[in-house]
MARVOTOR-658560 format. One record per residue (C-alpha): residue in three letters; y, x negated, z negated. Coordinates in pm, 1 decimal, decimal comma, m for minus. Example, Ala and Ser with C-alpha at 12.3 -4.5 7.8 and 13.67 -1.06 7.14 Angstrom:
2
r=ALA c2=m450,0 c1=m1230,0 c3=m780,0;
r=SER c2=m106,0 c1=m1367,0 c3=m714,0;
This chain:
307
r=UNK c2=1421,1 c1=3522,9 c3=m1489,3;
r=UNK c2=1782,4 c1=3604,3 c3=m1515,8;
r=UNK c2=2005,4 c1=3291,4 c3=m1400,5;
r=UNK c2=2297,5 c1=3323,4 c3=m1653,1;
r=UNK c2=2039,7 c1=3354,2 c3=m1948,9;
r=UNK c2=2045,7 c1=2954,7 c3=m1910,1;
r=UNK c2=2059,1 c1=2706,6 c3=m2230,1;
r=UNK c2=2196,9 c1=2367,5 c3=m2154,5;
r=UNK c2=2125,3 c1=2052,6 c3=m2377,1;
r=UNK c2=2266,4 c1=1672,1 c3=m2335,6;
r=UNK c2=2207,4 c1=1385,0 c3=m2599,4;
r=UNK c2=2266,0 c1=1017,5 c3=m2537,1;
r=UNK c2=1964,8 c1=756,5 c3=m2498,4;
r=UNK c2=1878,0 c1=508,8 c3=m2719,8;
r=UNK c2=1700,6 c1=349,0 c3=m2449,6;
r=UNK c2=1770,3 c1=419,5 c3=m2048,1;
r=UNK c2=1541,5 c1=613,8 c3=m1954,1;
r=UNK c2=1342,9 c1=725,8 c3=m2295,8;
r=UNK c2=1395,7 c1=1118,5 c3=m2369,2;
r=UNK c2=1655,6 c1=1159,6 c3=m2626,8;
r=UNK c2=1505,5 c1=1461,2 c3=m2736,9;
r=UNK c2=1817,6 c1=1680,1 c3=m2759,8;
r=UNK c2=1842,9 c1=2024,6 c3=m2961,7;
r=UNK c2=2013,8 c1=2352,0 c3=m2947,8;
r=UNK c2=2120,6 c1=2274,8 c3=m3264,0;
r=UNK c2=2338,3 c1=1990,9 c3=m3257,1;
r=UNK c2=2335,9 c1=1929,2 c3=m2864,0;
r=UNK c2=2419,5 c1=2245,1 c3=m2679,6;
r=UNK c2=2669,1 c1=2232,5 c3=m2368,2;
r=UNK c2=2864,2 c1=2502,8 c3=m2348,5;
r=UNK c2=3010,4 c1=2532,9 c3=m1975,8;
r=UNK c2=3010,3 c1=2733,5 c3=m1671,3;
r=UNK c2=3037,7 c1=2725,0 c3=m1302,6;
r=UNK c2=2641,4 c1=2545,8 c3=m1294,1;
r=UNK c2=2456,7 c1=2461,5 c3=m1008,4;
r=UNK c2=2130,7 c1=2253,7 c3=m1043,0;
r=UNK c2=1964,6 c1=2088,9 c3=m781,7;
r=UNK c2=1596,2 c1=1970,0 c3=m970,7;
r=UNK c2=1463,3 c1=1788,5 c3=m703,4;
r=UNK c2=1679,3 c1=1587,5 c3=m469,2;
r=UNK c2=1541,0 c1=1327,0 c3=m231,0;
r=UNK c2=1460,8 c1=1248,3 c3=92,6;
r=UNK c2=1114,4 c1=1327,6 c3=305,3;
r=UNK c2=1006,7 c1=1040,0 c3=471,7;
r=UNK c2=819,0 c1=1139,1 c3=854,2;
r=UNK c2=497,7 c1=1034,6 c3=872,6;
r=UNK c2=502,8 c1=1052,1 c3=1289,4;
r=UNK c2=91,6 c1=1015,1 c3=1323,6;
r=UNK c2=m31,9 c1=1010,5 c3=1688,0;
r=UNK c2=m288,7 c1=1263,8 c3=1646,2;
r=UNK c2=m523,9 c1=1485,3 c3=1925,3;
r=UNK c2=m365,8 c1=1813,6 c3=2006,5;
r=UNK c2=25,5 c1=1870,0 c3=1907,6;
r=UNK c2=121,5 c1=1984,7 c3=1564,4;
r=UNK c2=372,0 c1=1925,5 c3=1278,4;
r=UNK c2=297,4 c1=1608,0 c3=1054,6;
r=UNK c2=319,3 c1=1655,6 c3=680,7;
r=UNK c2=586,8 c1=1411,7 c3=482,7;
r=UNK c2=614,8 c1=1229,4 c3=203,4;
r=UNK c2=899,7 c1=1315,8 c3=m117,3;
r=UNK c2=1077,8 c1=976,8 c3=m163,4;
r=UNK c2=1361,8 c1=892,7 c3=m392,4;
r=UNK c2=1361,7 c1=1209,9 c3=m596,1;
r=UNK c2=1637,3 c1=1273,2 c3=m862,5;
r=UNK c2=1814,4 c1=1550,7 c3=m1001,6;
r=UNK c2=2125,9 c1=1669,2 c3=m993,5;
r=UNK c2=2364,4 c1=1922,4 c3=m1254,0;
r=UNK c2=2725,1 c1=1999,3 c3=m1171,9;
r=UNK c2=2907,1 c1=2182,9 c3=m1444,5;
r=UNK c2=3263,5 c1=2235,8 c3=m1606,2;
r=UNK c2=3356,1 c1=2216,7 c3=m1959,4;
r=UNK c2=3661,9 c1=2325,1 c3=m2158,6;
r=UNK c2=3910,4 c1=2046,2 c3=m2208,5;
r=UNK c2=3945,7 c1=2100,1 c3=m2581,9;
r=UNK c2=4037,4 c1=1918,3 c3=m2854,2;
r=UNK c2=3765,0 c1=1969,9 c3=m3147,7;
r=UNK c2=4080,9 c1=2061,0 c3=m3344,0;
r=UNK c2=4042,8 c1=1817,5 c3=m3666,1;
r=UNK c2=4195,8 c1=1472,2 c3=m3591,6;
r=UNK c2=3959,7 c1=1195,3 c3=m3548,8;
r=UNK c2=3654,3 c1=1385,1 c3=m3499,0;
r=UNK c2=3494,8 c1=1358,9 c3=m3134,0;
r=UNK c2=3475,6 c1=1688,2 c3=m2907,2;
r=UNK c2=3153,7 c1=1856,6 c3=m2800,0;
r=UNK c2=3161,5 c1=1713,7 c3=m2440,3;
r=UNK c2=3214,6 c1=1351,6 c3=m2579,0;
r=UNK c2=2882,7 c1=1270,4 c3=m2465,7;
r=UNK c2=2903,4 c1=1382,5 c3=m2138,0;
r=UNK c2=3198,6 c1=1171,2 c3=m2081,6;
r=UNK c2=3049,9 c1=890,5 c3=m2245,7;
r=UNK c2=2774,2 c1=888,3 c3=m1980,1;
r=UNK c2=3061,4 c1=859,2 c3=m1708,4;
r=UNK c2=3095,5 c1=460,3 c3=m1791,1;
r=UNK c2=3372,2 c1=554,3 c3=m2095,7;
r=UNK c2=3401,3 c1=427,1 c3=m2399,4;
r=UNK c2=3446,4 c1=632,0 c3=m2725,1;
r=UNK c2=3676,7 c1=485,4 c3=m2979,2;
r=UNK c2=3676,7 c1=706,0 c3=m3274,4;
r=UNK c2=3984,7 c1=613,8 c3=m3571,3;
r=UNK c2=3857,0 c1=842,7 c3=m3857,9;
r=UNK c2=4110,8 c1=1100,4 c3=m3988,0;
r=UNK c2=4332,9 c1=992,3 c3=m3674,5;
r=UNK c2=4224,9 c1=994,2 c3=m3319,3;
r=UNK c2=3956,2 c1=992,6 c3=m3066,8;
r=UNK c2=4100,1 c1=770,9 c3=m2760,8;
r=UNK c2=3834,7 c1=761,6 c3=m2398,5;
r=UNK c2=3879,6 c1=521,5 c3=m2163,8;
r=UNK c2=3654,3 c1=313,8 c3=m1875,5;
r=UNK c2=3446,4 c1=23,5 c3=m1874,6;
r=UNK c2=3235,2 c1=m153,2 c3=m1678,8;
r=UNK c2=2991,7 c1=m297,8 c3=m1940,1;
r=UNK c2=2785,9 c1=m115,2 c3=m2213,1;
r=UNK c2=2778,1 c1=185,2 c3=m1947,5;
r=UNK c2=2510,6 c1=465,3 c3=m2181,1;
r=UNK c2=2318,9 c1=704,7 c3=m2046,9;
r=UNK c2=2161,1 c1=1069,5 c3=m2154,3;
r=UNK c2=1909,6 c1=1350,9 c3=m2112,7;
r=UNK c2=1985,8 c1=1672,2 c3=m2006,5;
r=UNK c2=1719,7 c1=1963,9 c3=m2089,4;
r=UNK c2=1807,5 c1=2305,9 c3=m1900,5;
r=UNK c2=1614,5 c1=2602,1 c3=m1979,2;
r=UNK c2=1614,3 c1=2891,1 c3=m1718,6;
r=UNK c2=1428,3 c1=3155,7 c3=m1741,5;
r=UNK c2=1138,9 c1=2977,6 c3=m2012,6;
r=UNK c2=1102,2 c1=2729,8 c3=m1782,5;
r=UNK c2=1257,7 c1=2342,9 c3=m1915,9;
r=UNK c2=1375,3 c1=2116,4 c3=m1624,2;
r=UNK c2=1455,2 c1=1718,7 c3=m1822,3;
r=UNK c2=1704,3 c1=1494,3 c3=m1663,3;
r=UNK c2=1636,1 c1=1115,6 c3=m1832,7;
r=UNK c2=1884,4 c1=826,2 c3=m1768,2;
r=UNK c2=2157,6 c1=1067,3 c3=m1666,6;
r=UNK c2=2488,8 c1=937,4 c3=m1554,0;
r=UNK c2=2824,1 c1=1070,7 c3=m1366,9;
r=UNK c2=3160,1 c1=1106,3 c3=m1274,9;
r=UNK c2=3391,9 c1=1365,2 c3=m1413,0;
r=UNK c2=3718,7 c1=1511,4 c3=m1333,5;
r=UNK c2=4002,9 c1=1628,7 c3=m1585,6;
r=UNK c2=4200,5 c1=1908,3 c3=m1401,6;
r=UNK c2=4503,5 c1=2074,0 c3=m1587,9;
r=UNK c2=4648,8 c1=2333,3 c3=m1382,0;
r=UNK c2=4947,6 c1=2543,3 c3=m1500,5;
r=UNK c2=4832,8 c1=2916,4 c3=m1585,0;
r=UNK c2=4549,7 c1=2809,7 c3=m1614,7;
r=UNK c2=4247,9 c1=2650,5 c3=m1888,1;
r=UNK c2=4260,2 c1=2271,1 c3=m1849,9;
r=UNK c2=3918,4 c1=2177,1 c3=m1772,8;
r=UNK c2=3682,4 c1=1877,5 c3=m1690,6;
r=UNK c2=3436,9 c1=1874,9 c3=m1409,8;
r=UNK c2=3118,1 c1=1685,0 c3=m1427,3;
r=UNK c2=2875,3 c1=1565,1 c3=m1170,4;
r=UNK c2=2554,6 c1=1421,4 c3=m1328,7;
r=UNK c2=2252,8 c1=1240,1 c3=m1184,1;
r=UNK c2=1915,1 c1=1134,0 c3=m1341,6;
r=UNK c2=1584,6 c1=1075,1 c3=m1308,8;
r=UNK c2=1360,9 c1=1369,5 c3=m1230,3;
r=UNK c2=1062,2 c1=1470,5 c3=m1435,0;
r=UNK c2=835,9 c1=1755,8 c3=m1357,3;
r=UNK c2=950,6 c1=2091,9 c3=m1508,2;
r=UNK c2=741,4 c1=2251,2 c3=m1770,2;
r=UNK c2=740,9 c1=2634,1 c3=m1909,8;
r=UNK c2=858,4 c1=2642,0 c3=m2231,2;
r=UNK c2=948,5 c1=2840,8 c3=m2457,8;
r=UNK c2=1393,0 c1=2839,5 c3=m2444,5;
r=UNK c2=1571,2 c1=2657,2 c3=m2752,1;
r=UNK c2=1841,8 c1=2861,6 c3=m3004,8;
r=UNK c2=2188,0 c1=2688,9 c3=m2960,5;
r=UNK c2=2446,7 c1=2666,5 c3=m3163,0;
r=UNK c2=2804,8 c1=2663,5 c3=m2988,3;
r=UNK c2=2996,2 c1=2649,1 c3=m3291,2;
r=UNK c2=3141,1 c1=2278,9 c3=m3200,6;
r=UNK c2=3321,7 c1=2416,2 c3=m2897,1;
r=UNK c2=3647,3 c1=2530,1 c3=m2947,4;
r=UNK c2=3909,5 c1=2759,1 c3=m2775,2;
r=UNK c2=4109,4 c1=2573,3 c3=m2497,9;
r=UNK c2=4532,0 c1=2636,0 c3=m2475,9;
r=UNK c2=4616,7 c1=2745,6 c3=m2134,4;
r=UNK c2=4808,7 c1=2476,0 c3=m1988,1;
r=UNK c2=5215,6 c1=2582,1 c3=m1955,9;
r=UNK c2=5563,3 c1=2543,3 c3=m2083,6;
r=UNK c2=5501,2 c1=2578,4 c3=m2484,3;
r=UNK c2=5121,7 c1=2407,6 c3=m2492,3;
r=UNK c2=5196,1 c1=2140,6 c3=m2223,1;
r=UNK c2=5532,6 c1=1959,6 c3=m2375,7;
r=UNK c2=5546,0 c1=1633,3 c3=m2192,9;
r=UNK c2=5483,2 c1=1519,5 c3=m1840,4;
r=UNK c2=5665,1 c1=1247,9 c3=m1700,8;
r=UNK c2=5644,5 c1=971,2 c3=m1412,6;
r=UNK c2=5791,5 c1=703,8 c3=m1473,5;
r=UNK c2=5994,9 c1=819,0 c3=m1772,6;
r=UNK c2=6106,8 c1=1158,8 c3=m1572,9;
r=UNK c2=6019,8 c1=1491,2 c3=m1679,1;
r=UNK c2=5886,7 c1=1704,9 c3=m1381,9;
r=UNK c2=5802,0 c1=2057,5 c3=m1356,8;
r=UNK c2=5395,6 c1=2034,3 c3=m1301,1;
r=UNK c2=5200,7 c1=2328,0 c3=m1143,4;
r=UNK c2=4874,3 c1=2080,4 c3=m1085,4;
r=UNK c2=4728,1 c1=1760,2 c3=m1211,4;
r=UNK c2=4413,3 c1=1606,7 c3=m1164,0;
r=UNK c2=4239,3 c1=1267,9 c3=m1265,0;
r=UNK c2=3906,3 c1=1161,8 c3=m1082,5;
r=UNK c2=3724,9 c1=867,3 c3=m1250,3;
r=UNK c2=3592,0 c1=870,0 c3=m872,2;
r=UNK c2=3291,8 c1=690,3 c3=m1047,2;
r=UNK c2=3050,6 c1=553,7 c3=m729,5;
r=UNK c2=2671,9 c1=654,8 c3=m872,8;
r=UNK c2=2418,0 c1=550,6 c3=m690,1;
r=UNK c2=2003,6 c1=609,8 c3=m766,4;
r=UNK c2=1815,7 c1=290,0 c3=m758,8;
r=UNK c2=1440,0 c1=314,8 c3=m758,3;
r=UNK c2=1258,4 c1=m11,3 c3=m740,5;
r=UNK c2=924,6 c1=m133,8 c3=m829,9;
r=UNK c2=965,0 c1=m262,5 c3=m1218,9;
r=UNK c2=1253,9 c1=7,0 c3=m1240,7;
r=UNK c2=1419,5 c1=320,3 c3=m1171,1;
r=UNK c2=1748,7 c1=414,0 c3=m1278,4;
r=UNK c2=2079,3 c1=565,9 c3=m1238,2;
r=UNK c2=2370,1 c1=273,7 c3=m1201,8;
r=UNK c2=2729,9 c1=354,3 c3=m1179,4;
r=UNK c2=2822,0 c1=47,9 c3=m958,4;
r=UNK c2=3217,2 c1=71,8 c3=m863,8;
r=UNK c2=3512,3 c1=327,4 c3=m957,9;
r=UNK c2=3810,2 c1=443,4 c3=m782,4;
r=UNK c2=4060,9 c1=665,5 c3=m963,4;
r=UNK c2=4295,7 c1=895,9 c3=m843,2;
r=UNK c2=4540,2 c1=1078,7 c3=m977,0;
r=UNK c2=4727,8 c1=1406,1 c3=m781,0;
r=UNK c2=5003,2 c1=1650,3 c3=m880,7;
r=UNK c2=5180,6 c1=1882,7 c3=m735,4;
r=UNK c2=5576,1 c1=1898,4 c3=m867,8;
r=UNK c2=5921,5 c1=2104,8 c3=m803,9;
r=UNK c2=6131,6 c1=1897,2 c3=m590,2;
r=UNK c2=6444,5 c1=1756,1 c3=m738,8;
r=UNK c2=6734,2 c1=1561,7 c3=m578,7;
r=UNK c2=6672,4 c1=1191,9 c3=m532,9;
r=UNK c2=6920,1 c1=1069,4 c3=m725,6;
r=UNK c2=6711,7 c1=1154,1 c3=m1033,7;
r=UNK c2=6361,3 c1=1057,9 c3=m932,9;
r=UNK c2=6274,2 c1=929,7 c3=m530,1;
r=UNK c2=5892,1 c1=926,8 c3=m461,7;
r=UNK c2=5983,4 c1=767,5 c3=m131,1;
r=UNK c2=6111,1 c1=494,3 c3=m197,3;
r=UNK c2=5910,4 c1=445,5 c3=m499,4;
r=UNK c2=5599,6 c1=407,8 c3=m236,4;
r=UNK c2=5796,3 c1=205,8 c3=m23,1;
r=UNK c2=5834,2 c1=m72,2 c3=m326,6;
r=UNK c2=5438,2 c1=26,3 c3=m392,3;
r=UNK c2=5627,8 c1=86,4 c3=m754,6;
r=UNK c2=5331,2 c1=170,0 c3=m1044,2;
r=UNK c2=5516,5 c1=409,5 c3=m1266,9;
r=UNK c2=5334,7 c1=542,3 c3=m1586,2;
r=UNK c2=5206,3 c1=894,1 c3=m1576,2;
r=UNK c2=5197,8 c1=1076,8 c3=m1925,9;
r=UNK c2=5090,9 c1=1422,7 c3=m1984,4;
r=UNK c2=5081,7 c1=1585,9 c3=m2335,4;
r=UNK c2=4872,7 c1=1895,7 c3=m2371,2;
r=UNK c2=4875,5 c1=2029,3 c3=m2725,7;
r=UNK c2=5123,0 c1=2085,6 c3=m3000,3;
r=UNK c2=4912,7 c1=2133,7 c3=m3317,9;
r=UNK c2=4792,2 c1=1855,1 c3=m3474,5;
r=UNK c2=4334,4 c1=1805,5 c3=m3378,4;
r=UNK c2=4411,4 c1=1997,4 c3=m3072,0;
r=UNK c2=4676,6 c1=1766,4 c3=m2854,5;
r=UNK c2=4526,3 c1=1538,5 c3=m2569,5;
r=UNK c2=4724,2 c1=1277,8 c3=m2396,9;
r=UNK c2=4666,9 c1=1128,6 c3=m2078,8;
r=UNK c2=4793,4 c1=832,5 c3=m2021,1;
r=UNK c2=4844,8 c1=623,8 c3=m1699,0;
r=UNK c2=5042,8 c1=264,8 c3=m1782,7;
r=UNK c2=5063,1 c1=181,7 c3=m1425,1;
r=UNK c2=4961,5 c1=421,5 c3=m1129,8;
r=UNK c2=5074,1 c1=298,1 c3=m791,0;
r=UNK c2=5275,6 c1=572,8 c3=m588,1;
r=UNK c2=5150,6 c1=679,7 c3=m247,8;
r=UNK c2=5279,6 c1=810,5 c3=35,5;
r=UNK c2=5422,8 c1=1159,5 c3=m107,4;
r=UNK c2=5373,6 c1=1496,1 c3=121,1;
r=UNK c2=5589,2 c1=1823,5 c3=107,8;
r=UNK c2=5519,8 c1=2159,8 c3=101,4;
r=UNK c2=5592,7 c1=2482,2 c3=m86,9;
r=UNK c2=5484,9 c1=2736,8 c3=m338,6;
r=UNK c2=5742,3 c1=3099,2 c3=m381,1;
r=UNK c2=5959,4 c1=2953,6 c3=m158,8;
r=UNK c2=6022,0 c1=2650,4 c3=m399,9;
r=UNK c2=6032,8 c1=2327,5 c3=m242,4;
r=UNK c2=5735,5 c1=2104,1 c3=m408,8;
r=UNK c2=5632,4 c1=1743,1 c3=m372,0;
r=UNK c2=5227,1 c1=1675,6 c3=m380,5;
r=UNK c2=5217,2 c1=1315,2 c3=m525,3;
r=UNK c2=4932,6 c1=1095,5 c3=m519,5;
r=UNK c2=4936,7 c1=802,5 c3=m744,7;
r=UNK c2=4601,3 c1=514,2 c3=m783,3;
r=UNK c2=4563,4 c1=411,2 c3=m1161,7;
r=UNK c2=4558,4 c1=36,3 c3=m1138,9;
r=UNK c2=4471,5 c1=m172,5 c3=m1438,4;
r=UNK c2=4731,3 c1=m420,0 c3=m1537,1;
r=UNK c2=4452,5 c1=m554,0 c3=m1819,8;
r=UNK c2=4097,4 c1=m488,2 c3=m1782,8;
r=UNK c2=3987,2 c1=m140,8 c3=m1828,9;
r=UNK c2=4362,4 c1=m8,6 c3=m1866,8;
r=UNK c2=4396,5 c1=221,1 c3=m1576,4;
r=UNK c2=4396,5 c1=535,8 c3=m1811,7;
r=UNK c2=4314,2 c1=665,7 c3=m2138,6;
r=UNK c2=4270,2 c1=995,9 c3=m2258,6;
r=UNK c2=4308,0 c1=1055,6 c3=m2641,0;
r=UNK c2=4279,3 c1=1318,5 c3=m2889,0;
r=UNK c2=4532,6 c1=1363,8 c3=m3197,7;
């Protein structure tokens, strides 16, 4: 049973908790640096007082499942039409808002959260994740792919040996390596910076809840955070110090893309500057900035959409 030789499959629920029944034909997740843990939980001690001295046997308690994988940060390349990992964002309590011909725009919510079912097949054997829900990171690095992380939980289910689906991929397009030519804006406050990192984390608290009547995977708080690492400049021009002195919230915009169905904009109206730190990269001077997305209107602490 060769590890790589792995086909992953994630389709949103109807209903929490019912199998969605995804296929390799219309659901496949194309992504790489997997782990799986099947069968998370805890052991509860039984502690008998018993004759003679021995080990007591436990009891498997709280047991969920757990996939960790990275996508491609792509755009599906036709305006208005949703990329492949849509879904697995959606399941990160964000909303899809789809304007045909024009755009596909994410952003959070606290209401309305959906949910999905992951099927991975290793090796002919199927492990199903039901009521699966996370919290995602988009990292754009320069040099490199930009990317988006995912941590999922669900509910476990008892794997079964059958026989592995054929997937079609076709729905995943090539990413643009993040630099000078593919990555035309990024600005704080209205100043362009030279970037070598960013990263958003939803920071998306999810928390397994088994109860009698219920069992389910609830995403019940968020904390962004946003961090970049920029060139230095003089003060004059842009001052994170005293900008987290005045707790300022300058927006954060970063335009990936040139080509119109492959350019994604993230978008941070007001991000509260923190306390910046120095350090350097080639002997150039750099600033890592930290900066919390705050929502000036509900649900407006970022956005992330496809033109």
């Amino acid at each position: 049973m060769y590890w790589r030789d792995k086909r992953i499959l994630f389709k949103l629920e109807s209903t929490y908790g019912d199998d969605a029944v995804p296929t390799g034909g219309a659901n496949a997740i194309m992504g790489f640096d997997v782990t799986f843990k099947p069968m998370e939980g805890q052991d509860q001690e039984r502690d008998l007082e018993q004759p003679g001295m021995s080990a007591n046997g436990t009891i498997p308690t709280d047991i969920h499942a757990k996939l960790a994988l990275t996508v491609d940060l792509s755009a599906s390349g036709a305006a208005g039409t949703s990329p492949a990992w849509g879904p697995l964002l959606r399941a990160c309590a964000v909303a899809e808002t789809i304007t045909a011909g024009t755009s596909v725009m994410y952003s959070p919510i606290v209401n309305g959260q959906e949910a999905g079912t992951v099927h991975i097949s290793i090796g002919g054997t199927r492990y199903v994740m039901l009521g699966t829900r996370g919290t995602a990171e988009f990292m754009l690095d320069a040099q490199q792919t930009p990317k988006i992380k995912f941590d999922l939980t669900g509910l476990f289910t008892l794997p079964s040996d059958t026989a592995p689906p054929a997937v079609d991929l076709a729905s995943w397009t090539e990413p643009l390596v993040v630099s000078h030519n593919n990555t035309p804006v990024f600005t704080i406050g209205g100043t362009s910076l030279v970037m070598k990192t960013a990263k958003l984390a939803l920071g998306n608290k999810v928390e397994p809840r088994f109860l009698v009547g219920a069992e389910r995977v609830l995403i019940t708080d968020k904390s962004e955070l946003f961090e970049t690492a920029v060139e230095a400049q003089p003060l004059a021009g842009f001052n994170p110090f005293q900008m987290a002195m005045n707790m300022d919230q300058p927006a954060v915009v970063l335009t990936h893309g040139t080509e119109a169905g492959k350019i994604a904009t993230l978008n941070l109206p007001t991000a509260q500057m923190q306390r910046p730190g120095l350090t350097q990269s080639q002997g150039i001077k750099e600033w890592p900035l930290r900066l919390v997305p705050r929502a000036a209107t509900e649900n407006s602490q970022w956005s992330l959409t496809l033109t």
